[in-house]
C-alpha positions as CSV (number, residue, x, y, z in Angstrom):
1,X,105.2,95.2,97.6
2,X,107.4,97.5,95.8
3,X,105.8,97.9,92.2
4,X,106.5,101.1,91.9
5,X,108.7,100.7,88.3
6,X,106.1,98.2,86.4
7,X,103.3,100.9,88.0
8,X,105.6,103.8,86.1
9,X,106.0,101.0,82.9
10,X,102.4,100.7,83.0
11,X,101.4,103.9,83.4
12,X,103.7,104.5,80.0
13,X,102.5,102.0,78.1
14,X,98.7,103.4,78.7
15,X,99.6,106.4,77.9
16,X,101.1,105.7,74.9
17,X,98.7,103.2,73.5
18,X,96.0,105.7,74.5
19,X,97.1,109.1,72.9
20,X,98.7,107.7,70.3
21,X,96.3,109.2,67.7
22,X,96.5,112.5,69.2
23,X,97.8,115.0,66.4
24,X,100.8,116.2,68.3
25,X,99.8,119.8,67.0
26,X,96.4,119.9,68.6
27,X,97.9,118.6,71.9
28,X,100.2,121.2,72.1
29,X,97.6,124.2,71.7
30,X,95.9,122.7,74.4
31,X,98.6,121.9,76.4
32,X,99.4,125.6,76.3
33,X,95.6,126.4,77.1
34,X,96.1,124.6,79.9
35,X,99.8,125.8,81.0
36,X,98.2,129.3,81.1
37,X,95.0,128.5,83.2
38,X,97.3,126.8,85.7
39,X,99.8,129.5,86.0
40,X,96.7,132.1,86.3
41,X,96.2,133.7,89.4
42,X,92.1,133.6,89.9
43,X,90.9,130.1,91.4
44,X,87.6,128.8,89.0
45,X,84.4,127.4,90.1
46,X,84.5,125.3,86.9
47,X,86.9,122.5,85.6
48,X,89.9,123.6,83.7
49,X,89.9,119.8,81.7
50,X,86.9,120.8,79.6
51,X,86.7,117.7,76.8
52,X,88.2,114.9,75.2
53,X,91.2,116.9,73.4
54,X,92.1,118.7,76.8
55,X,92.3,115.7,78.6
56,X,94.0,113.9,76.4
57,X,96.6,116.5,76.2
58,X,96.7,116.9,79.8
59,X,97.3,113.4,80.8
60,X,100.4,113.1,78.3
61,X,101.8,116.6,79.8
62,X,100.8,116.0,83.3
63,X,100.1,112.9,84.5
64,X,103.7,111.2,84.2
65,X,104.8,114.2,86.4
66,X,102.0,114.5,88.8
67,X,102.7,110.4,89.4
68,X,106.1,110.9,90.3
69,X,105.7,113.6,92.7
70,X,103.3,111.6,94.5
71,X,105.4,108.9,94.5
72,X,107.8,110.6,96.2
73,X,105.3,112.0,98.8
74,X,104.3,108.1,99.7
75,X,107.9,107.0,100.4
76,X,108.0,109.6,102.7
77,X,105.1,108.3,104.2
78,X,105.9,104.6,104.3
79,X,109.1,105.9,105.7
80,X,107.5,107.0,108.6
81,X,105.6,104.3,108.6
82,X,107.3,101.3,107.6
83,X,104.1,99.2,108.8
84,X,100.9,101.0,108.4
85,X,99.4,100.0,104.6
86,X,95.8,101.4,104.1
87,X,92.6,99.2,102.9
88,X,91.0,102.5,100.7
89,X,92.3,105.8,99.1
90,X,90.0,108.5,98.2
91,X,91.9,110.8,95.3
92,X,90.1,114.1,95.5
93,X,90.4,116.2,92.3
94,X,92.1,113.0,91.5
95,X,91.6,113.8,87.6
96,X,92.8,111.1,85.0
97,X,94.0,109.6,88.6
98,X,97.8,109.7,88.2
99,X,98.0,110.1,91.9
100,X,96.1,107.1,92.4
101,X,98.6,105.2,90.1
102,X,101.4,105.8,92.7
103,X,99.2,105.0,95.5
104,X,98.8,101.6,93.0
105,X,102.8,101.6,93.2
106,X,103.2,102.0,97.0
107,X,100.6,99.1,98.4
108,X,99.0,96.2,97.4
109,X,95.5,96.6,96.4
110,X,94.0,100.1,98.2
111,X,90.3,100.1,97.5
112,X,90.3,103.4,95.5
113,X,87.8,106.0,94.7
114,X,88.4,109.5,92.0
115,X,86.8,112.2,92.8
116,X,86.3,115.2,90.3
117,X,84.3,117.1,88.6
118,X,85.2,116.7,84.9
119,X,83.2,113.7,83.7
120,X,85.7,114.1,80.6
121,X,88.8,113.6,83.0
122,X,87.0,110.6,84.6
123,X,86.4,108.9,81.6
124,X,90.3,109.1,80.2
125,X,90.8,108.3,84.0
126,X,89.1,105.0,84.0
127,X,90.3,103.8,80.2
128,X,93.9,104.5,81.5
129,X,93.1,102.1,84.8
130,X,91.6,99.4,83.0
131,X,94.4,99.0,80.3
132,X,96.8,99.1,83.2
133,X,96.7,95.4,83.9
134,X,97.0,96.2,87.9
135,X,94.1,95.1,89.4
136,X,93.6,98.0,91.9
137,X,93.8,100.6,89.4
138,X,91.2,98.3,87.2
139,X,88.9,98.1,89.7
140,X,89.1,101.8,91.3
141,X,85.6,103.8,91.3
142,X,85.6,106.9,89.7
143,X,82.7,109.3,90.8
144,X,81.9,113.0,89.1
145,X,81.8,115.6,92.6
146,X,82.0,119.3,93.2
147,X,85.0,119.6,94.4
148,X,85.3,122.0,97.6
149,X,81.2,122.0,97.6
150,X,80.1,118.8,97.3
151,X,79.5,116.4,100.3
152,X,82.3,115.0,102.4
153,X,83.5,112.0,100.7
154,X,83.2,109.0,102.5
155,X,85.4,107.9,105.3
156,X,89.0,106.1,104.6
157,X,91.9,105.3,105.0
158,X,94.6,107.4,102.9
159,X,93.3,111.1,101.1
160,X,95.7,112.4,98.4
161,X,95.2,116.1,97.2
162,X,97.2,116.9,94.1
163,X,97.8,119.9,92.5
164,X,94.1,120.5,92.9
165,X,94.5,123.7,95.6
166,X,95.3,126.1,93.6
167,X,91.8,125.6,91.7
168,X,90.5,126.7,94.4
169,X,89.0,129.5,96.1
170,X,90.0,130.1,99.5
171,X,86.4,128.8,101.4
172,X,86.8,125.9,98.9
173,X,90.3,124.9,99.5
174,X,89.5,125.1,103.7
175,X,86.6,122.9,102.5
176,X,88.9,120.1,101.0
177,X,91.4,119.9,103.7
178,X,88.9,120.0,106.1
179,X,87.2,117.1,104.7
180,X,90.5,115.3,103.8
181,X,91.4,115.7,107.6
182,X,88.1,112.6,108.5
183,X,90.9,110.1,106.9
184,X,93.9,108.2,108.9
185,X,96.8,109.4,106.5
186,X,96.6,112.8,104.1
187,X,99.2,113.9,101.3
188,X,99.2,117.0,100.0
189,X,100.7,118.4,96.8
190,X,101.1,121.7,95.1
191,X,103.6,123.2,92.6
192,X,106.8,124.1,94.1
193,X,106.7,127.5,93.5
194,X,106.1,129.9,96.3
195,X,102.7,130.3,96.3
196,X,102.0,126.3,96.2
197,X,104.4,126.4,99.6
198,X,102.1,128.8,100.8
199,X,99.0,126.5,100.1
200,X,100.9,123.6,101.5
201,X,101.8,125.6,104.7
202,X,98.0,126.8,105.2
203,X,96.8,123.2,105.0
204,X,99.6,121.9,107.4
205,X,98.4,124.4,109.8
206,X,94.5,123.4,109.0
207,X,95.7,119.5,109.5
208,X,97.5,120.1,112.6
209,X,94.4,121.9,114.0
210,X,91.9,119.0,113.3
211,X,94.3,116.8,115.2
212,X,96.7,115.3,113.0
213,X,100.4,115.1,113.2
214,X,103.2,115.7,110.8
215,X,105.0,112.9,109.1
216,X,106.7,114.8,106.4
217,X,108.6,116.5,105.2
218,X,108.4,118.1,108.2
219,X,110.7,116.5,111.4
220,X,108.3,118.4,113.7
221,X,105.0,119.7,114.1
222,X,106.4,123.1,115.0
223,X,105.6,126.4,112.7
224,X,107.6,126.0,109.6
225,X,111.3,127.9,110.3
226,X,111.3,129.8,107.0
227,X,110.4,133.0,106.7
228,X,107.7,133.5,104.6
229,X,108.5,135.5,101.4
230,X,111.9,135.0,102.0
231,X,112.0,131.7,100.9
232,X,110.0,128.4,100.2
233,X,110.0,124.6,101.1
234,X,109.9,123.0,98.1
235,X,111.6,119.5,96.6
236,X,112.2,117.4,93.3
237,X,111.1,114.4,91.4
238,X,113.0,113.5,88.4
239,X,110.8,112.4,85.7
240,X,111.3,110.0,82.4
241,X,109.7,111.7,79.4
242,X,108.3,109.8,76.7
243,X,108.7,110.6,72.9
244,X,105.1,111.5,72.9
245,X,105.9,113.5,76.0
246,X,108.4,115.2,74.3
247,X,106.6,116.0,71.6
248,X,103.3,117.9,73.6
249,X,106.0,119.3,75.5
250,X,108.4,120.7,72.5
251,X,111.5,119.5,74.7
252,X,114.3,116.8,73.4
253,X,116.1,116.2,76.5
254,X,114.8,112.1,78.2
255,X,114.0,113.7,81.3
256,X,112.9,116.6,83.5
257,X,112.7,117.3,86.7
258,X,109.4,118.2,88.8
259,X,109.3,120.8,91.4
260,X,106.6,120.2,94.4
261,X,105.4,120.9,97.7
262,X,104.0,118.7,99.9
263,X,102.6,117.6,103.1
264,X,101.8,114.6,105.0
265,X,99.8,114.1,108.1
266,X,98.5,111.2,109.8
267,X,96.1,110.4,112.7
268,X,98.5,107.1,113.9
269,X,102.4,107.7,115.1
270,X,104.7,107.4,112.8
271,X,108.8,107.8,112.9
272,X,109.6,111.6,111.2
273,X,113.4,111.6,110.2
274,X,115.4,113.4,112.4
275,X,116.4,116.0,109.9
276,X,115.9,116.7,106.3
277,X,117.8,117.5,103.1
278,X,116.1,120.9,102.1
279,X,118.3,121.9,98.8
280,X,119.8,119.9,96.8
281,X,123.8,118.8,98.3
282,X,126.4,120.8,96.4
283,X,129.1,118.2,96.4
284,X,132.6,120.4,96.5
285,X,136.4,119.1,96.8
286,X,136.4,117.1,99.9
287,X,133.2,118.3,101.1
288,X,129.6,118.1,100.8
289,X,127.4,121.6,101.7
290,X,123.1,120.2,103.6
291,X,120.9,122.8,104.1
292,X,119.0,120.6,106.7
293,X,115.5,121.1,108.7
294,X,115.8,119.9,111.4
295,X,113.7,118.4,114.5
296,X,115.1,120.7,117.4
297,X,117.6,123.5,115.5
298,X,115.2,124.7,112.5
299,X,117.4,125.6,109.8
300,X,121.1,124.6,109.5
301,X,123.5,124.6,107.1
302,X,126.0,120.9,107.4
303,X,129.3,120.1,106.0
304,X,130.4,116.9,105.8
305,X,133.6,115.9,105.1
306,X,136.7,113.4,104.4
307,X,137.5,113.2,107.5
308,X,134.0,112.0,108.6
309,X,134.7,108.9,106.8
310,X,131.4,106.9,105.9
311,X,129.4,109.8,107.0
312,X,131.1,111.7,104.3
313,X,130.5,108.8,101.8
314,X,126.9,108.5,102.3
315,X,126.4,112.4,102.4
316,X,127.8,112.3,98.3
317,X,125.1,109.5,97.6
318,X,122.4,112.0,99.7
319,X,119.6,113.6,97.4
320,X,117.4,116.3,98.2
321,X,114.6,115.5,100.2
322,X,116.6,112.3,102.1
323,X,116.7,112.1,105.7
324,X,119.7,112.5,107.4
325,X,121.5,111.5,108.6
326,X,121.3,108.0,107.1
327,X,119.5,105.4,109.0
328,X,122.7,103.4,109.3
329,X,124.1,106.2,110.4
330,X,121.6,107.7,113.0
């Protein structure tokens, strides 16, 4: 199954039909609110999504943004595992479950569970699955829980963790990967900014620790080859906005484009690409420039041109975050 577009249609139309009598006004005080408590620097032992209002406002500003990150950490996956499809998905601090919605859009029918710890969040959560029409999303379970305190979920197949680190206190956040490390497959996803690289890069070192191995974006399971503080691993998810989007969000322009870091790890081999596009290609007269990651060189710097022929074609259609080289050219 590819559903991923009627998942992303779907996920719209809830959306819309759901928050449509939100005064754009209110949404976009709390919308700022919430802006400011995720850009803080001091993890909470409390939900930021504290009622109806904040939710609301939070699934038109977030959730569109958060499901297309994740959808682009799950290709990934199914990239390095073309065969593997898993029977359940537990979303811890899943929210109003946007990451869940991908998982929706990747495989056919995932038994799925939410985990978080606003009951408000869980509510908009399950209203947005049921109107969804897909019958995984309808029929997910969505449970209130502690996050980083409460019990280990249950065992699984997949874990996603989204944006949901950086909530966190340090014992807390070792807590959650810890306990996300029990399941076959785990995605991981923080803000591409520096210091979500740096939560990323902590829990790949806690994952590889418990025994899993790397299946991106990673080619290896080597110590990241940047130097920290010099730079960060970070890629991009382009992202349709809708008019109510643009409205919370005070922006005009259709689309944006979301920044993330990520991680996945599995317990079962899977195929890593070779080497991976780590900026995005600056396509110059006759030339493309790849900053590349690579299985057995780290870092490099690529430049493909004319004269490579096809290579050189394939390397102008290249985004960031491919593999490359292409599998028809590997």
């Amino acid at each position: 199954m590819n559903a991923t577009l009627p998942t992303a249609e779907a996920l719209r139309a809830a959306l819309a039909a759901l928050l449509d009598g939100l005064p754009p006004t209110q949404a976009a005080q709390a919308v700022e609110r919430l802006i400011a408590s995720y850009r803080g620097t001091t993890p909470t032992d409390a939900p930021i999504l504290r009622d109806r209002s904040d939710v609301a406002a939070y699934a038109a500003y977030r959730m569109p943004a958060t499901f297309e990150a994740v959808r682009s950490c799950l290709a990934a996956l199914r990239e390095a595992a073309p065969d593997w499809a898993p029977a359940t998905h537990t979303d811890i601090g899943g929210g109003t479950g946007a990451a869940s919605w991908a998982v929706a859009g990747a495989w056919d029918g995932p038994r799925t569970t939410v985990l978080d710890w606003s009951e408000p969040a869980l509510a908009l959560g399950r209203e947005l699955a049921v109107s969804s029409g897909i019958p995984a999303l309808r029929e997910a379970t969505w449970e209130r829980a502690r996050i980083g305190t409460s019990p280990a979920p249950a065992p699984t197949d997949l874990v996603t963790v989204s944006y949901v680190l950086k909530e966190l206190t340090p014992g807390n956040r070792a807590a959650v990967v810890d306990a996300a490390a029990a399941a076959q497959a785990v995605v991981i996803v923080e803000p591409g900014t520096p210091d979500g690289y740096d939560r990323v890069i902590e829990a790949r070192d806690r994952l590889i620790a418990a025994g899993l191995s790397i299946a991106a974006p990673c080619p290896h399971d080597d110590a990241c080859p940047i130097e920290r503080g010099t730079d960060w691993c970070h890629f991009s998810a382009r992202v349709s906005r809708s008019s109510l989007h643009r409205q919370v969000k005070g922006g005009s322009l259709s689309h944006e484009d979301e920044k993330f870091s990520y991680v996945v790890a599995t317990r079962f081999p899977t195929e890593p690409v070779r080497e991976r596009v780590t900026r995005r290609p600056q396509i110059r007269k006759g030339q493309v420039l790849l900053e590349l990651c690579t299985r057995d060189e780290g870092l490099k710097r690529a430049t493909v041109t004319k004269r490579h022929g096809a290579l050189y074609r394939a390397a102008r259609d290249t985004a960031w975050g491919d593999a490359w080289p292409p599998p028809e050219e590997g």
